[in-house]
N, C-alpha and C positions, 0 to 999 in steps of 0.2 A: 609538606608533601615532597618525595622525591621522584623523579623518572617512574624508578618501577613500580611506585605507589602509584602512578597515574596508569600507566598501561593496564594495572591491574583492575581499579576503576571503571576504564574504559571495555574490557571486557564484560564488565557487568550491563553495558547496556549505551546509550547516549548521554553524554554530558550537558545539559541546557545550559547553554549559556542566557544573560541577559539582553536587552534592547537599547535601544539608544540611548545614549546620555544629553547631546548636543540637542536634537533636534525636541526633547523634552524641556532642557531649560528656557529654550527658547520662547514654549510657552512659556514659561515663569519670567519671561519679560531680558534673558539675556540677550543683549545684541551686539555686532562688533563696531569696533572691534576687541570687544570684553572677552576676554579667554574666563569658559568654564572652570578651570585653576583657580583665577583670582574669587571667585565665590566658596573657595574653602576657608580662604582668608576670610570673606566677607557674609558670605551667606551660604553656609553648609549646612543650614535644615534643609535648603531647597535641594541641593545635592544627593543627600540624605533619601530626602523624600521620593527621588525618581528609584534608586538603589531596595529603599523598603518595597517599592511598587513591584520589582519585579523580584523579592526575594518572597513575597508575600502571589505571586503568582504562580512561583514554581519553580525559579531558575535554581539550579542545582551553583551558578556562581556568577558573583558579579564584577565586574573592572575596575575600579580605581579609577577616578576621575583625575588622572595624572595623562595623558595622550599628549597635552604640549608640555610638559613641568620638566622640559631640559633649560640649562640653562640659558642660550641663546635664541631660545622661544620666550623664555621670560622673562628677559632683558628687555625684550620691545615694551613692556606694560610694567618694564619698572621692578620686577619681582625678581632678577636674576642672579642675587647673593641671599636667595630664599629659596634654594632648589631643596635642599635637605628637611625645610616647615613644609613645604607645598607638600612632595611627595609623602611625609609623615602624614599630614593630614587628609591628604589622599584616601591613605590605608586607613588609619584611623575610624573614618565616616562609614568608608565602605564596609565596615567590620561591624560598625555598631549597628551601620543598618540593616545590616543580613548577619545577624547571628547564626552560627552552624553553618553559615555559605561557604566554600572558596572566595576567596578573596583572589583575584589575577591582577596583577600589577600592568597596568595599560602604558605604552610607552610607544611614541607616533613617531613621525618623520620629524627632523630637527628643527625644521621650517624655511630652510635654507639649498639653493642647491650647490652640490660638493663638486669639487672639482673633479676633473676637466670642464664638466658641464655649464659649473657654475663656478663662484670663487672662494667659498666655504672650504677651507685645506682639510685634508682629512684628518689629519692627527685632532683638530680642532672638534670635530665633528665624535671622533671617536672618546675624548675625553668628554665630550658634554655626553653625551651615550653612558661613559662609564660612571659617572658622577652620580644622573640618575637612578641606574640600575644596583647602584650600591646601597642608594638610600632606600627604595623599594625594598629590595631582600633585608636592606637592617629595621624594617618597618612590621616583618613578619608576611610577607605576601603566599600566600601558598601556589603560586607559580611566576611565570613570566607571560606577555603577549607582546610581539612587534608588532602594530597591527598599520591598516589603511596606507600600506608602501606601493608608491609608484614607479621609486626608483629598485631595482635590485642588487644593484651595487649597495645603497644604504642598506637595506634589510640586512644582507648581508653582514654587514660591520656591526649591525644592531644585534643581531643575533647570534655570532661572533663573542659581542663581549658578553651578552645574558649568559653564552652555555660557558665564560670563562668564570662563572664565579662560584663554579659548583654542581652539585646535584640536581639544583632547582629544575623542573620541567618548564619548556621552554616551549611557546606556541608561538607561530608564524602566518600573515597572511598578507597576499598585495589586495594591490587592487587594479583593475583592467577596465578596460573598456573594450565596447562588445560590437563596433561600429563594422556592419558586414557579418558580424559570427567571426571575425577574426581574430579577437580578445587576445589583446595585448597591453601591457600597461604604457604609460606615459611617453614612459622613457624606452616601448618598444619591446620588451620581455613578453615571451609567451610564458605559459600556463607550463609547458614541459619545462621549459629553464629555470621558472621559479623553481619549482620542485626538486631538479638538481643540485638547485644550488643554496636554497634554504635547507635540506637535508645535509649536504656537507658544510654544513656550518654550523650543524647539532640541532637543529629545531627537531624537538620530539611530534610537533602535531603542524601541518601546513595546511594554507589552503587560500580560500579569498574572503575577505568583507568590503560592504559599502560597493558604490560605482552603480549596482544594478542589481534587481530584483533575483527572486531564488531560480528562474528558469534559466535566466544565464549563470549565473553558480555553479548552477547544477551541469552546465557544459565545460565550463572550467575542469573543477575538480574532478570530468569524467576524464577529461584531458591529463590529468594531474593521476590521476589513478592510473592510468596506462601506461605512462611514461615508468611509474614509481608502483606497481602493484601492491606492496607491502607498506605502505606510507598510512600511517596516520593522517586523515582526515578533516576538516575544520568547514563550515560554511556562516557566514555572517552577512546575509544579504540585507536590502533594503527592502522598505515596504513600495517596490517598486520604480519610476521614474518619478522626481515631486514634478507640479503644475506649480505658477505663481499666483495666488489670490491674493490680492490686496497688501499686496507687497510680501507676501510671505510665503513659502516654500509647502507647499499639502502633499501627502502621500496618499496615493489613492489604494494601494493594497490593503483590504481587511484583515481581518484575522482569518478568514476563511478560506481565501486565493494563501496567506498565508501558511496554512495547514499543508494545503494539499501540496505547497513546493516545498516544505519543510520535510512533508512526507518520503516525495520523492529522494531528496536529499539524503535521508537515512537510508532508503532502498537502494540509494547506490553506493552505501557505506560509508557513508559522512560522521565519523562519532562525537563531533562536538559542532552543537546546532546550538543560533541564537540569530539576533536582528541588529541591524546596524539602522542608516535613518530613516526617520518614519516608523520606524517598529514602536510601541508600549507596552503596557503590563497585558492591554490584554491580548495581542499578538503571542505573549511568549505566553499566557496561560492557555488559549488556547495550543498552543504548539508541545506543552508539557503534558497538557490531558490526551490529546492524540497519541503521544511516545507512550503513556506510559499505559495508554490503553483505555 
């Protein structure tokens, strides 16, 4: 798929995306600090099997369990002169699980913070970036996603090097925190700057996942719209705030509160809707029977 293959797409209606990856394996018994990655190596029916779950619910495409598979994320677990199997098999699972899907190539924060902030050099940061994003596109991915950035300087460089290797349609999204209704991410970016400045740096679709349920999303991107009127779109919220049970992180969002802010979401022009954690297959079926009517 290129650019104006997607815009064209996107015209036709909303794009569904999938639900979460992490917080599904989790059931299947991953813990840390096991990166979802090293189970392509080791255990990719389970991977597989969350991927089938929501190609089999309706999502129109699903990610790539590639979010940490740069190289200096995968050196902490040992995998890090394996960047080029990981991300292949990445694509690979995600393909066979969702036949006729989109396949989006997922690609997260380095794991590291860059300088000034931190001591991760940029050039360093920008090669493990590039490294990735080369083996992704020679893997066959029908787009790209930055996704879950707190910092905007990374996004930035991250999506920087995705729109330098071509045509490929390039998605963007931070993540913020909503402490007050003041939503700003980590590292202090609001929702107007993202949108600045992920758009001049080629991102064909922006917008936010994870952090917080679809009600604050949905004040994001309205944020994100006003700044940038003619912007492509994106939302990936949670199945709301998790609670801790028995050591373990629950989402209290159904499918149902789900619908109705996925709703919302579209009615303020969102065109590519999915879940980030907490969300499952039947989160995003219901949320594709409501689109599509």
């Amino acid at each position: 798929m290129n650019r104006a293959e997607l815009r064209k797409r996107l015209a036709d209606g909303p794009l569904i995306l999938d639900g979460a990856m992490g917080t599904e394996l989790k059931k299947a018994g991953l813990r840390p600090p096991q990166l979802p990655e090293e189970w392509l190596v080791s255990r990719a029916a389970d991977i597989a099997a969350v991927s089938a779950g929501y190609a089999g619910a309706g999502s129109d495409a699903v990610y790539s369990c590639t979010f940490g598979a740069n190289r200096i994320n995968l050196a902490k677990r040992g995998l890090g002169e394996r960047v080029g199997e990981v991300n292949r098999l990445g694509v690979e699972t995600a393909r066979k699980a969702a036949p006729g899907k989109m396949v989006i190539g997922s690609v997260g924060p380095i794991g590291e913070m860059l300088e000034p902030s931190g001591e991760l050099p940029l050039e360093d940061a920008r090669s493990a970036y590039a490294e990735q994003v080369a083996a992704l596109v020679a893997s066959g991915v029908d787009a790209l996603v930055s996704e879950t950035n707190i910092d905007l300087e990374e996004a930035v460089l991250a999506v920087g090097v995705a729109r330098s290797v071509g045509d490929i349609p390039v998605l963007a999204s931070m993540t913020f925190q909503g402490a007050d209704k003041d939503y700003r991410t980590f590292m202090g970016n609001t929702p107007e700057q993202a949108a600045e400045r992920l758009l001049q740096a080629g991102a064909d679709v922006i917008g936010v996942n994870c952090g917080f349920g679809g009600a604050d999303a949905l004040a994001v991107v309205k944020r994100m719209r006003s700044a940038h009127p003619g912007a492509l779109l994106m939302a990936k919220p949670n199945a709301g705030l998790p609670v801790v049970r028995d050591g373990l992180e629950v989402y209290l969002t159904g499918p149902d509160d789900f619908v109705r802010e996925g709703l919302a979401l579209r009615d303020a022009g969102v065109l590519v809707l999915g879940g980030c954690c907490g969300t499952t297959p039947a989160h995003l079926a219901a949320l594709a029977r409501a689109i599509r009517g």
